[in-house]
N, CA, C and O atoms as CSV, one atom per row, in Angstrom:
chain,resi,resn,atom,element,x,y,z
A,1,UNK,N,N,-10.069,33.445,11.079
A,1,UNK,CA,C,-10.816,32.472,10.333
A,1,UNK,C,C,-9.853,31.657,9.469
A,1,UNK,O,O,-9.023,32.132,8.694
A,2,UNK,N,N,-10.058,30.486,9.688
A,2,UNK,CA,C,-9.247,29.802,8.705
A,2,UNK,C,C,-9.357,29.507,7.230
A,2,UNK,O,O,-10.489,29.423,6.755
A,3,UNK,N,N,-8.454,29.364,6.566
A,3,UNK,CA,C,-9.261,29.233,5.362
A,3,UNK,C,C,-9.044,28.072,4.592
A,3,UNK,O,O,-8.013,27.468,4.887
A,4,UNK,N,N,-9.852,27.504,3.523
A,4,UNK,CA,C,-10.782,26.768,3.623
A,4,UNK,C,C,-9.787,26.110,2.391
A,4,UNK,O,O,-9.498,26.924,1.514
A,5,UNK,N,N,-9.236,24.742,2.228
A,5,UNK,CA,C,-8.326,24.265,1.054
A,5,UNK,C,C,-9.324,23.469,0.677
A,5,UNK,O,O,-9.951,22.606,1.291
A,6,UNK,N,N,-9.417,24.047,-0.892
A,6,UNK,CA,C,-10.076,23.122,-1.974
A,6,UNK,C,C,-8.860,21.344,-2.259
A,6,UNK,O,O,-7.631,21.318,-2.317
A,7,UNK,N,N,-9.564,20.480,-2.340
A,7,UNK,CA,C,-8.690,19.289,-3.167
A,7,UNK,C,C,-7.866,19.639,-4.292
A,7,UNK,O,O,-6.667,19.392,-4.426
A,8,UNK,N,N,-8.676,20.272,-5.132
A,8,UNK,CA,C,-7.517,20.356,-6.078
A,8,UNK,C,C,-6.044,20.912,-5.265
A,8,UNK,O,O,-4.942,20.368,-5.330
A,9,UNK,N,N,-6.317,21.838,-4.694
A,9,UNK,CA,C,-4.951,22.873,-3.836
A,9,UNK,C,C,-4.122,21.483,-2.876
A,9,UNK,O,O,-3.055,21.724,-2.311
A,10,UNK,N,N,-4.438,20.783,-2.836
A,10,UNK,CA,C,-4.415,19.490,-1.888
A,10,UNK,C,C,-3.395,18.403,-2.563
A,10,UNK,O,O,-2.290,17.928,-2.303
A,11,UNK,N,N,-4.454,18.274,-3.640
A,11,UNK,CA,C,-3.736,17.531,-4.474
A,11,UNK,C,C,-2.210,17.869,-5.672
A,11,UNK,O,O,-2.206,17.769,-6.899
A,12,UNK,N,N,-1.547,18.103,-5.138
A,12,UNK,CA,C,-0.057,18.710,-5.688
A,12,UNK,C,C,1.010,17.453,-6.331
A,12,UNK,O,O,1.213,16.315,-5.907
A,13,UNK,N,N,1.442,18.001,-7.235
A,13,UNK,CA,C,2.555,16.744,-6.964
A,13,UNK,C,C,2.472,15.345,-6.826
A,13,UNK,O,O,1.848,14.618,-7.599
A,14,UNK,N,N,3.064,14.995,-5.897
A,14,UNK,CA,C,3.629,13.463,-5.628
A,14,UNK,C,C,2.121,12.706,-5.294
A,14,UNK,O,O,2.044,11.582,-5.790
A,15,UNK,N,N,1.040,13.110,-4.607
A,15,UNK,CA,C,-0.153,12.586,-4.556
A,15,UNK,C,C,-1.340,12.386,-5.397
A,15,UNK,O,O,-2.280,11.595,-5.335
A,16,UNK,N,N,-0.910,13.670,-6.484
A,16,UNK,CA,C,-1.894,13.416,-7.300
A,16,UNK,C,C,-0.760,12.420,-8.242
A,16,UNK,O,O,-1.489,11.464,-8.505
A,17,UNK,N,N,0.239,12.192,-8.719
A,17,UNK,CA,C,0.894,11.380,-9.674
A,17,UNK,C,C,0.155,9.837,-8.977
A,17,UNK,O,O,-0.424,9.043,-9.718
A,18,UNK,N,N,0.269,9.641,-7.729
A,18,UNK,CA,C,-0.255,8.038,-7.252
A,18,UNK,C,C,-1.583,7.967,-7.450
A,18,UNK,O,O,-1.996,6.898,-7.900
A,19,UNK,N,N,-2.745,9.237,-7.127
A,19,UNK,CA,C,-4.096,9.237,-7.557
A,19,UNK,C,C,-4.162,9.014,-8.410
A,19,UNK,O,O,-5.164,8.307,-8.518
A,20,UNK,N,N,-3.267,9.260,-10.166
A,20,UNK,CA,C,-3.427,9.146,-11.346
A,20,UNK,C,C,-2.718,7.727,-11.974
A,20,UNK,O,O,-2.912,7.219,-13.079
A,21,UNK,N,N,-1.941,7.329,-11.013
A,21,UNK,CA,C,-1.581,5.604,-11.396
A,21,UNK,C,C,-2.626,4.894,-10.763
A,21,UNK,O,O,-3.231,3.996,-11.348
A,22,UNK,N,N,-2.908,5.285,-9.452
A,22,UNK,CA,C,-3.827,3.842,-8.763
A,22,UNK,C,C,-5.071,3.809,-9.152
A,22,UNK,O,O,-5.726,2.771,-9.253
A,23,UNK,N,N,-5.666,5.455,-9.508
A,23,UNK,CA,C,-7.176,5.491,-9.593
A,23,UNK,C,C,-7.956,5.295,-8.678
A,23,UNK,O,O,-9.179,5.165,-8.713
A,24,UNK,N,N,-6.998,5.261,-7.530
A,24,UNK,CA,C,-7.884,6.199,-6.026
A,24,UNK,C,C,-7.737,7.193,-5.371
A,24,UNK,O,O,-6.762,7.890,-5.092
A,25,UNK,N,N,-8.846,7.224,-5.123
A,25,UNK,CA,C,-9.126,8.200,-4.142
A,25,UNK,C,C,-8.432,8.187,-2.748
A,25,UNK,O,O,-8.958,7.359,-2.003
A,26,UNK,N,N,-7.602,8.737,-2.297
A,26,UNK,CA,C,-6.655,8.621,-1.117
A,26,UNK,C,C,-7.608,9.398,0.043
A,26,UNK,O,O,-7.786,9.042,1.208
A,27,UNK,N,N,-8.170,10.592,-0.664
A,27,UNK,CA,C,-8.754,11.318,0.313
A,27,UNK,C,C,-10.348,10.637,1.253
A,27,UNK,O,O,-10.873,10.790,2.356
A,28,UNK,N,N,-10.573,9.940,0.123
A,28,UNK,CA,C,-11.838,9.161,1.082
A,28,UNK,C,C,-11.240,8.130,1.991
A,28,UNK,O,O,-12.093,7.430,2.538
A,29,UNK,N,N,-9.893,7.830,2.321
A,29,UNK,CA,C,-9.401,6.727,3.681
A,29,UNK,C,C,-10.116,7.929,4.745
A,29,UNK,O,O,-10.193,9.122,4.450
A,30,UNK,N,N,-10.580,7.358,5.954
A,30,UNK,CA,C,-10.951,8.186,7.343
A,30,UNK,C,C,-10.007,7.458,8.854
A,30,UNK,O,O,-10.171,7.667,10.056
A,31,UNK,N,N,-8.744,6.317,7.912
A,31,UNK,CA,C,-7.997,6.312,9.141
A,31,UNK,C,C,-8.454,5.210,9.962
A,31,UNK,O,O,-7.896,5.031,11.044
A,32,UNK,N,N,-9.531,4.337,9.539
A,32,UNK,CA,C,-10.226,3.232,10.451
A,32,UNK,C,C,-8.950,2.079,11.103
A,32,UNK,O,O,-8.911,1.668,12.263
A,33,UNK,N,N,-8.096,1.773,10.125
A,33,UNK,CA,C,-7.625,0.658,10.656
A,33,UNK,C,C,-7.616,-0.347,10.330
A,33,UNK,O,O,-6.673,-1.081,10.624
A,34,UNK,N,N,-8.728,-0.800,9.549
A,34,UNK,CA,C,-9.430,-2.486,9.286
A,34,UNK,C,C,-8.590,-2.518,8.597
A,34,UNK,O,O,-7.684,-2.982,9.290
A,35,UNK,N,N,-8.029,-2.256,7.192
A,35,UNK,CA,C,-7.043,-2.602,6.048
A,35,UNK,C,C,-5.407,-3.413,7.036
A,35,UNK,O,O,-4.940,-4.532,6.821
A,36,UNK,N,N,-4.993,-2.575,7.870
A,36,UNK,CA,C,-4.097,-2.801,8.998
A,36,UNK,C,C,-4.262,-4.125,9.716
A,36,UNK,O,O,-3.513,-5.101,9.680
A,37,UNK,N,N,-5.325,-3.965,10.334
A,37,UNK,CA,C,-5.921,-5.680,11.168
A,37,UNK,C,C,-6.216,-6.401,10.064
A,37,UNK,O,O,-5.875,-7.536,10.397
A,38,UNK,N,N,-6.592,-6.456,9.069
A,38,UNK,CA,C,-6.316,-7.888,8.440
A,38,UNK,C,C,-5.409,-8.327,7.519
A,38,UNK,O,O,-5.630,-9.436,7.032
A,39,UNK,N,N,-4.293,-7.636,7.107
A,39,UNK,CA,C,-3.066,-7.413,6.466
A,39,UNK,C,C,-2.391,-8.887,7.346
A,39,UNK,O,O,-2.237,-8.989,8.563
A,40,UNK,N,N,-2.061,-9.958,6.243
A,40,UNK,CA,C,-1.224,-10.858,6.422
A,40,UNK,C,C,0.122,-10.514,6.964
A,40,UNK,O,O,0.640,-11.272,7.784
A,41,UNK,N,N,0.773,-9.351,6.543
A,41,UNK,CA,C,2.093,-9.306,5.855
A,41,UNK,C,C,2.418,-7.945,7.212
A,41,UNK,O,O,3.532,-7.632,7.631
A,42,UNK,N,N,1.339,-7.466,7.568
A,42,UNK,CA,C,1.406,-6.063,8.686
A,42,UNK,C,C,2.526,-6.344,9.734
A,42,UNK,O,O,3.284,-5.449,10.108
A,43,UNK,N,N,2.614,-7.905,10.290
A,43,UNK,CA,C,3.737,-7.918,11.050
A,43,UNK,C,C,5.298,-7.790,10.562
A,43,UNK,O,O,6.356,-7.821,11.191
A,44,UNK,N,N,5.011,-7.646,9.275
A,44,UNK,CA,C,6.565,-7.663,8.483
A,44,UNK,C,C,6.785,-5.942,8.836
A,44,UNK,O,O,7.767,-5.452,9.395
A,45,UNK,N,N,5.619,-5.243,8.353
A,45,UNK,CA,C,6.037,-3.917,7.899
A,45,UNK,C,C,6.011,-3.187,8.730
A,45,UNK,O,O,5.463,-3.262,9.830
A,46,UNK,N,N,6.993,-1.898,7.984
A,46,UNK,CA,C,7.491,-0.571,8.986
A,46,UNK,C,C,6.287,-0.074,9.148
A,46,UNK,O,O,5.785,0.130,10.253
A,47,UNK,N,N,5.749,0.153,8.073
A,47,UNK,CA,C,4.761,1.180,7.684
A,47,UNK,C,C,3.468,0.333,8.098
A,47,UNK,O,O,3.634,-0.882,7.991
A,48,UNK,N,N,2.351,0.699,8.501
A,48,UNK,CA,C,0.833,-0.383,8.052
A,48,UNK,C,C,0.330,-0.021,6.358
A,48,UNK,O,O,0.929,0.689,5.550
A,49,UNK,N,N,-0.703,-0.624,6.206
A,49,UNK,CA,C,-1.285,-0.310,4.895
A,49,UNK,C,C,-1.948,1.244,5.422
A,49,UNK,O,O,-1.522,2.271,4.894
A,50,UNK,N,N,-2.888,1.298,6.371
A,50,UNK,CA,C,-3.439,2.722,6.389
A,50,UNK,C,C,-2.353,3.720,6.619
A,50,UNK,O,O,-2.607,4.885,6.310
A,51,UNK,N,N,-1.322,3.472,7.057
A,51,UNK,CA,C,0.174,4.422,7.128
A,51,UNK,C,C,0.539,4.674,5.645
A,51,UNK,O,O,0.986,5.740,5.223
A,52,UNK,N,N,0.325,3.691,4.986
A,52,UNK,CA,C,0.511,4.412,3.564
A,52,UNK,C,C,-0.423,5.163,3.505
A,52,UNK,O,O,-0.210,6.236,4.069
A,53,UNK,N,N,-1.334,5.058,3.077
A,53,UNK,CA,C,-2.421,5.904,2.672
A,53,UNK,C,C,-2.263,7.055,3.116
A,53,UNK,O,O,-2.304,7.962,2.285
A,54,UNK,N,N,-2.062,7.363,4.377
A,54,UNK,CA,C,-1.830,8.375,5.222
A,54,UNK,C,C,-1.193,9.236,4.512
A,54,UNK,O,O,-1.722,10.298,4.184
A,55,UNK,N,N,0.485,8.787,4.045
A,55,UNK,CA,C,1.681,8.956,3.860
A,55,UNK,C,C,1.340,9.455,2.477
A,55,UNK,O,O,2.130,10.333,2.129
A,56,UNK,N,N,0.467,9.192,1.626
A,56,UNK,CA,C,-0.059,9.427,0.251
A,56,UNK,C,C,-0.651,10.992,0.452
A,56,UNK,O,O,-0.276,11.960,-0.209
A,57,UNK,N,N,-1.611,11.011,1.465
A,57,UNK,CA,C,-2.391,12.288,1.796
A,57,UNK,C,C,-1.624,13.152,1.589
A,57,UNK,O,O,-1.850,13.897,0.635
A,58,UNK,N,N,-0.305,13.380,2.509
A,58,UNK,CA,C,0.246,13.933,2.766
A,58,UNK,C,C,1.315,14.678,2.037
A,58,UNK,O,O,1.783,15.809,2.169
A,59,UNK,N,N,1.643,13.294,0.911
A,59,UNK,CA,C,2.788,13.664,0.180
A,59,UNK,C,C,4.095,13.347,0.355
A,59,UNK,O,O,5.056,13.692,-0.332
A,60,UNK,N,N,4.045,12.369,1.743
A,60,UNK,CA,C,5.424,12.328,1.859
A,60,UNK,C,C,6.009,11.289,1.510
A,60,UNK,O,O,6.318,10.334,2.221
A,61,UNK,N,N,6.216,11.470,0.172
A,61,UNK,CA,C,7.416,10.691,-1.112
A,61,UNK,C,C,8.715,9.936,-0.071
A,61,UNK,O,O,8.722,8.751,0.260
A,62,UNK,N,N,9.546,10.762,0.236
A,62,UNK,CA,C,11.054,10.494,0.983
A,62,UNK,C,C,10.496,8.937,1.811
A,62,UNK,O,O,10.761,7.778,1.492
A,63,UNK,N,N,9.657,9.447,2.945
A,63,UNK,CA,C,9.129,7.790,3.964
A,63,UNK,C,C,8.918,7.051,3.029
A,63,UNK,O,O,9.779,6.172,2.978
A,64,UNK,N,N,7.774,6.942,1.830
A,64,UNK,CA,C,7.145,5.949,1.308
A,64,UNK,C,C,7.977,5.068,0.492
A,64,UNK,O,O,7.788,3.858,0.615
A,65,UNK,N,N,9.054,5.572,-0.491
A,65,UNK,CA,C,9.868,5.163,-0.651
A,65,UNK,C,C,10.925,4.325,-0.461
A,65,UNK,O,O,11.478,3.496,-1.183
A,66,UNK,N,N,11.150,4.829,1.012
A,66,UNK,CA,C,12.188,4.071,1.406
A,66,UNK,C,C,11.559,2.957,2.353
A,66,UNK,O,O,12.479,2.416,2.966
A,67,UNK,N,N,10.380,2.447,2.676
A,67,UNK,CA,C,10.178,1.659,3.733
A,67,UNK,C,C,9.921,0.505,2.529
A,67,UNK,O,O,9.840,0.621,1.306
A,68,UNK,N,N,9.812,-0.905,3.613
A,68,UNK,CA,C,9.741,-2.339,2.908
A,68,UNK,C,C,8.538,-2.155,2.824
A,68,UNK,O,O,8.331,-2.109,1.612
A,69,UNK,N,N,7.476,-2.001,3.410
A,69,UNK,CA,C,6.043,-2.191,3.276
A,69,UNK,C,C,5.760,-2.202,2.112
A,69,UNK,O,O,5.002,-3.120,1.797
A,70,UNK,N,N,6.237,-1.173,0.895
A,70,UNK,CA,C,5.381,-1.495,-0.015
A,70,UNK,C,C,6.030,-2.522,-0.635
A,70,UNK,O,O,5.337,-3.416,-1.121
A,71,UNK,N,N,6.801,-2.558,-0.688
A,71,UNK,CA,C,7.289,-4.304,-1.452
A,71,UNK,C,C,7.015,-5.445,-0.511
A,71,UNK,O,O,7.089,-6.592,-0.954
A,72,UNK,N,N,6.727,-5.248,0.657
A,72,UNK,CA,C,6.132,-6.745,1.417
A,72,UNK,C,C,4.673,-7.012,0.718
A,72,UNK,O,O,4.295,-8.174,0.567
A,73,UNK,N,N,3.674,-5.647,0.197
A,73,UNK,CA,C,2.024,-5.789,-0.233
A,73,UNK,C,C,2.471,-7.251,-1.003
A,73,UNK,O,O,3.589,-7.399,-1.497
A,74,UNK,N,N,1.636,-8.082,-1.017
A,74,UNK,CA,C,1.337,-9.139,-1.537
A,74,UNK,C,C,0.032,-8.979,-2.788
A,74,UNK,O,O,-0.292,-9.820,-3.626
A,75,UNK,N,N,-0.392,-7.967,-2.620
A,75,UNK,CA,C,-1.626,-7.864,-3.504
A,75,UNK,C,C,-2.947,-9.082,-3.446
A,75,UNK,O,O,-3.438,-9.741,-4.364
A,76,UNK,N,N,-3.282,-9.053,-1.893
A,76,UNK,CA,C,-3.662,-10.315,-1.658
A,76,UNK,C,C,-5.411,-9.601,-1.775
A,76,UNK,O,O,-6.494,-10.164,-1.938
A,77,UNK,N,N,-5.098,-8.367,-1.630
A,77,UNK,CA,C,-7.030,-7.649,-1.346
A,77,UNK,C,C,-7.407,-7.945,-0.126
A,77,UNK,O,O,-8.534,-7.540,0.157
A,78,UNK,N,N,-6.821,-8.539,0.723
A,78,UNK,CA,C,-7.933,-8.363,2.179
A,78,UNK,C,C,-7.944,-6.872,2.432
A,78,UNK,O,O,-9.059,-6.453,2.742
A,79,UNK,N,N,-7.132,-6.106,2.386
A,79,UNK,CA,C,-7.422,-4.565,2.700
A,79,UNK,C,C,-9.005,-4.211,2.098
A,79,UNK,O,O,-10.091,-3.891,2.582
A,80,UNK,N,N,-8.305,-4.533,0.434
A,80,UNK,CA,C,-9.992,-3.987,-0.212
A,80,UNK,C,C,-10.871,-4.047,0.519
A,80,UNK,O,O,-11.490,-3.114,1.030
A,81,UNK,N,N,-11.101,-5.824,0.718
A,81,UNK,CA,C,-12.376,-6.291,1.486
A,81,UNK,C,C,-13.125,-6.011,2.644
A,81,UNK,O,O,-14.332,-6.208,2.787
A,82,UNK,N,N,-12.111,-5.405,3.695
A,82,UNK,CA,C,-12.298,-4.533,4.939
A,82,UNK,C,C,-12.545,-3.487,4.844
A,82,UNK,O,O,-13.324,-3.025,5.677
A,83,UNK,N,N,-12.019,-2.629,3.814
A,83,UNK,CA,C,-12.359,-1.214,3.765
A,83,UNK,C,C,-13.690,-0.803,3.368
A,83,UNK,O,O,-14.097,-0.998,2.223
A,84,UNK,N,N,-14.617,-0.055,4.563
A,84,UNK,CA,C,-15.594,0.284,4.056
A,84,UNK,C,C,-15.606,1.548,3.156
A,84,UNK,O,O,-16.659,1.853,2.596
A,85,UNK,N,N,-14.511,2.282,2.992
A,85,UNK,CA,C,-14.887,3.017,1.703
A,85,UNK,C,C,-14.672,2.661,0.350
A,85,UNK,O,O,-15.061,3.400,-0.554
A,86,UNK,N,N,-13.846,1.158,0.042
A,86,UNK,CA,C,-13.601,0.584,-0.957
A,86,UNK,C,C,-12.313,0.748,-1.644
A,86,UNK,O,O,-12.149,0.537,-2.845
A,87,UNK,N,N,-11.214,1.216,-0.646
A,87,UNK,CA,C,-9.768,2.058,-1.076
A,87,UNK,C,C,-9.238,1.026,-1.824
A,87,UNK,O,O,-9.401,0.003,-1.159
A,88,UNK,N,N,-8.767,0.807,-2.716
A,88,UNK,CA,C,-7.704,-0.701,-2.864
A,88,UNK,C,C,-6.330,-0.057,-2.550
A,88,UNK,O,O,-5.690,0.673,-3.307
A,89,UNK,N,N,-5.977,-0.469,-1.258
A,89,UNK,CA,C,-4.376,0.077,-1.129
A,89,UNK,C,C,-3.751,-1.188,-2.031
A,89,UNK,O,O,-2.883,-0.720,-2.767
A,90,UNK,N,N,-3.841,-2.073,-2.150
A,90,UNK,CA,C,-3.019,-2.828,-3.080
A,90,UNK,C,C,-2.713,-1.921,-4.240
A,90,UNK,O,O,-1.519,-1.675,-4.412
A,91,UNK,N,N,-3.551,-1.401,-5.034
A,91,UNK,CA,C,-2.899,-0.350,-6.147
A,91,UNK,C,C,-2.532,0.271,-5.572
A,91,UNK,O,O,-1.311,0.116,-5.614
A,92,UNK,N,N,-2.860,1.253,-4.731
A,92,UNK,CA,C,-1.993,2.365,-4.126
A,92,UNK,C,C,-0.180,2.079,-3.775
A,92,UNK,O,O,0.781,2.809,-4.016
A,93,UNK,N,N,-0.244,0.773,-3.150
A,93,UNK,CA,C,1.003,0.516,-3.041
A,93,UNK,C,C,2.140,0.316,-4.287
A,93,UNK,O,O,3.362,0.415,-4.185
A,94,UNK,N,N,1.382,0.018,-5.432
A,94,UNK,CA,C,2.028,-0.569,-6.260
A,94,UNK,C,C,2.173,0.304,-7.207
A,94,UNK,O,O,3.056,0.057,-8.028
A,95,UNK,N,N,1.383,1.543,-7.373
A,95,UNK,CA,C,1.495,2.882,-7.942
A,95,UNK,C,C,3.387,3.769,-6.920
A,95,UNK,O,O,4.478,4.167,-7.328
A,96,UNK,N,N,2.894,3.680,-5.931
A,96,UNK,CA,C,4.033,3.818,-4.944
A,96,UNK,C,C,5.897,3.200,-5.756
A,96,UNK,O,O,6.901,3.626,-6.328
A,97,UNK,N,N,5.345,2.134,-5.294
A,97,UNK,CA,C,6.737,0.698,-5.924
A,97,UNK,C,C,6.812,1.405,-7.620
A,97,UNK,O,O,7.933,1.150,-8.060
A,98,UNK,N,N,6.131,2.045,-8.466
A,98,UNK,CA,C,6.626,2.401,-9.716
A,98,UNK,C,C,6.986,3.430,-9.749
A,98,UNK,O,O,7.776,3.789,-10.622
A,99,UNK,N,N,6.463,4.366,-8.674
A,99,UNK,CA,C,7.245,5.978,-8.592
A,99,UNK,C,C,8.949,5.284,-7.421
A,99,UNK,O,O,10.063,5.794,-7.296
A,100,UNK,N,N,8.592,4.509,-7.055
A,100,UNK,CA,C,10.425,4.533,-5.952
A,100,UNK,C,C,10.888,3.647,-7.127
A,100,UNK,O,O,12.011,3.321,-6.741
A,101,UNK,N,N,10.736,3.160,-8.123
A,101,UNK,CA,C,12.024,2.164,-9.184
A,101,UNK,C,C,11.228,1.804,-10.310
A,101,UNK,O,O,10.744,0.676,-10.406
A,102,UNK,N,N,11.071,2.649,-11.127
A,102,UNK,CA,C,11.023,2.481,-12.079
A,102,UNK,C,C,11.011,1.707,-13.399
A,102,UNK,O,O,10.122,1.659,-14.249
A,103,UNK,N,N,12.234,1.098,-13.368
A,103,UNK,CA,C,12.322,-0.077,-13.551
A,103,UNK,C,C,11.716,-1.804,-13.299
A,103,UNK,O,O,12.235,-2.838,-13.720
A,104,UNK,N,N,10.834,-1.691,-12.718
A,104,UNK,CA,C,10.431,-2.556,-11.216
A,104,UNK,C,C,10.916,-3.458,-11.279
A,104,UNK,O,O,10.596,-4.535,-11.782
A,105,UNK,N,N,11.986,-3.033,-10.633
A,105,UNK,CA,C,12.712,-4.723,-9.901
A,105,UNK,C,C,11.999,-5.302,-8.407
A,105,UNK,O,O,11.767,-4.757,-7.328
A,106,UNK,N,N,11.880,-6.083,-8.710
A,106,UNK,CA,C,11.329,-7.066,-7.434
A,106,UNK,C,C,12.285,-6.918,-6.568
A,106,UNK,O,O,13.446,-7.286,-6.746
A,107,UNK,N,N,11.553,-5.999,-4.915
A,107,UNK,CA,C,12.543,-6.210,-3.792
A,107,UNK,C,C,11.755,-7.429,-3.093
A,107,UNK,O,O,11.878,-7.325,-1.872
A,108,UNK,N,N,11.080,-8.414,-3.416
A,108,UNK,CA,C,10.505,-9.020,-2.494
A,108,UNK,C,C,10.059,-10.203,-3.181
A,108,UNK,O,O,9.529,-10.002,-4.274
A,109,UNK,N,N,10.154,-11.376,-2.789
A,109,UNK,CA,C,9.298,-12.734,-3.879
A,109,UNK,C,C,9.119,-13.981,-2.584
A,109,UNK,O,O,9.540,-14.042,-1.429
A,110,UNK,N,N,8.252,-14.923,-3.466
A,110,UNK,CA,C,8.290,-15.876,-2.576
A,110,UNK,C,C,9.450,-16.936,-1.940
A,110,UNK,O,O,9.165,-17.872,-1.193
A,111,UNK,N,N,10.525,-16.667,-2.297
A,111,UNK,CA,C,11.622,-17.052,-1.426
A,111,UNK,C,C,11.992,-16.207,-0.646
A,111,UNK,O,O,13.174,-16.265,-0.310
A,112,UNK,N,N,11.308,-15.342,-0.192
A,112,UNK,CA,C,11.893,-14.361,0.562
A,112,UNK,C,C,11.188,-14.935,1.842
A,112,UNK,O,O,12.102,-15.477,2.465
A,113,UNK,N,N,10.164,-15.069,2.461
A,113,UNK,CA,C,9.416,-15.421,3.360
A,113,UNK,C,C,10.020,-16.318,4.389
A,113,UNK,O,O,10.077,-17.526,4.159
A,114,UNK,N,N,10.497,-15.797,5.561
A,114,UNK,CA,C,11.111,-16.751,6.563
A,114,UNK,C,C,10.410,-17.791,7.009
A,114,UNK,O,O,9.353,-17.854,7.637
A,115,UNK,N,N,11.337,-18.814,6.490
A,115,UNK,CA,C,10.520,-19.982,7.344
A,115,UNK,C,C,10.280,-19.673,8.795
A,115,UNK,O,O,11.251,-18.966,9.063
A,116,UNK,N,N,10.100,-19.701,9.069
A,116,UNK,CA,C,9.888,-19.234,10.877
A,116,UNK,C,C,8.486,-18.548,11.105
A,116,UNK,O,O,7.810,-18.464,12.131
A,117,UNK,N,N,8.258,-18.072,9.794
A,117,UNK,CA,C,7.067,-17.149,9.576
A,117,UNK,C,C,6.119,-17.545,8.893
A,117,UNK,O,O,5.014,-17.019,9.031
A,118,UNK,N,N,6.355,-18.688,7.890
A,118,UNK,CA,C,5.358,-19.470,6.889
A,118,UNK,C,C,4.814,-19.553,7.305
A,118,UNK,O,O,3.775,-18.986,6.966
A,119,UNK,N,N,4.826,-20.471,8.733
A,119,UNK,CA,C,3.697,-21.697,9.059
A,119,UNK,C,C,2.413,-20.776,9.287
A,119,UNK,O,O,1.277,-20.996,8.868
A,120,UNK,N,N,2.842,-19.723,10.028
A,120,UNK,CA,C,1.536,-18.585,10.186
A,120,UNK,C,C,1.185,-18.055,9.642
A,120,UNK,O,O,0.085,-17.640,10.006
A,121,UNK,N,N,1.671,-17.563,8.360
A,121,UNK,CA,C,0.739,-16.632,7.241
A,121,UNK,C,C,-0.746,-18.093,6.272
A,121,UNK,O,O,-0.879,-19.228,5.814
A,122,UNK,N,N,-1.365,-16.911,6.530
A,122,UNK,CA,C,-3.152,-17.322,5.867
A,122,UNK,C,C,-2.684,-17.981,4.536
A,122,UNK,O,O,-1.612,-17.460,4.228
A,123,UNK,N,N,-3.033,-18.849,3.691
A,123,UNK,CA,C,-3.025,-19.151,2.519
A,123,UNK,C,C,-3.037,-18.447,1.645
A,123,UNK,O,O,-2.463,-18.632,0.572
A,124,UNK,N,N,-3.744,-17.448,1.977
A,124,UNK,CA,C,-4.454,-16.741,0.868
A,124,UNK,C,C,-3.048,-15.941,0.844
A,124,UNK,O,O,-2.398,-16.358,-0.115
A,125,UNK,N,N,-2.552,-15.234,1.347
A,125,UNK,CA,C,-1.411,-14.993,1.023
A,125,UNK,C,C,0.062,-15.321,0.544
A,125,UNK,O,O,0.911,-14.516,0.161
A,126,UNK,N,N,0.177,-16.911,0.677
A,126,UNK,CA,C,0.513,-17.471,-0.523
A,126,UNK,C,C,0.280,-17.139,-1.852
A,126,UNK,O,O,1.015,-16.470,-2.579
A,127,UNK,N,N,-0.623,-17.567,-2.083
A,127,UNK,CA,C,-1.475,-17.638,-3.279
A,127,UNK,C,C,-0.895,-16.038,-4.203
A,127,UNK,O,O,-0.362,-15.838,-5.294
A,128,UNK,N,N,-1.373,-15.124,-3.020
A,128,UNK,CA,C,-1.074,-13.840,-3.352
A,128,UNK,C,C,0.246,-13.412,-3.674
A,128,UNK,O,O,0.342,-12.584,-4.580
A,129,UNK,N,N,1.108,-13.746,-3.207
A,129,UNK,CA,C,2.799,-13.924,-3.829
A,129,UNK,C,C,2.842,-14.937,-4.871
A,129,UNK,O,O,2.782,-14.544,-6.036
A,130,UNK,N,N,2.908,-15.806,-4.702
A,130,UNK,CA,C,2.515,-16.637,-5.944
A,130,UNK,C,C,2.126,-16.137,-7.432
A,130,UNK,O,O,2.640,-16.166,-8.551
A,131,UNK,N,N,0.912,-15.652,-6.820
A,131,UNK,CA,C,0.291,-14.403,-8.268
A,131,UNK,C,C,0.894,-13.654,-8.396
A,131,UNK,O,O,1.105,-13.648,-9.609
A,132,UNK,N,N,1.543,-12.702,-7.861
A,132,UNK,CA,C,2.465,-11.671,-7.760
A,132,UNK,C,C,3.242,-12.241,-9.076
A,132,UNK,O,O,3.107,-12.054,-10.286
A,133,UNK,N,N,4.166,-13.068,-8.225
A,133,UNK,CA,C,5.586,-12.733,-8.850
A,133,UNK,C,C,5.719,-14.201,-9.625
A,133,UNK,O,O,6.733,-14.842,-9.349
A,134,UNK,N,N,4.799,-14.777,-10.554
A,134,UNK,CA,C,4.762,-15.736,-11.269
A,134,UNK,C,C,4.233,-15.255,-12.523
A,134,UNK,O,O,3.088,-14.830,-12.671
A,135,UNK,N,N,5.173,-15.345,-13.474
A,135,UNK,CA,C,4.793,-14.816,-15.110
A,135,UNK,C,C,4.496,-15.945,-16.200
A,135,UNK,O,O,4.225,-15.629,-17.359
């Protein structure tokens, strides 16, 4: 018989520190995808947005860290908007980006964006770098 892990037992460490910056719930993602398909920025990244999440479940700090994905998030919310359980990986990611540097230095801004690649990203993701990284 197997036995049976409570959340708290689940929640250890490195996952509950991002549960307690982002103020989500990681464990209600079920893996759908939608956050992924409408992600502006998904063709940039190693990782997808639900690969984070995943990667959150799990605990595994070392991957999340080191991939661009979370500094490509734009914080644009189409994830939110797709997700029918209401995850905002935009915080999640950005809870992420303050546990890998501390400091937060910007690995990513709107001069970064290859021209080659502009012409095809949605507006709204403009906008969303823009907001980002404009004080």
């Amino acid at each position: 018989m197997r036995k049976r892990i409570k959340r708290g037992d689940k929640e250890k460490g490195y996952t509950r520190s991002i549960v307690q910056r982002s103020g989500q719930n990681v464990y209600a993602c079920y893996q759908c995808g939608r956050c992924s398909a409408g992600c502006p920025f998904a063709f940039e990244m190693d990782i997808l947005p639900n690969q984070i999440v995943r990667l959150v479940q799990l605990g595994q700090e070392d991957e999340l860290v080191q991939s661009k994905a979370i500094y490509l998030c734009a914080s644009c919310f189409t994830c939110v908007s797709r997700c029918p359980k209401g995850i905002d990986i935009a915080r999640i990611a950005e809870a992420v980006r303050e546990t890998a540097d501390p400091k937060g230095a910007d690995h990513f801004g709107p001069d970064d964006i290859p021209a080659h690649r502009a012409k095809d990203l949605p507006q709204q993701a403009y906008v969303a770098v823009f907001r980002k990284f404009s004080k």
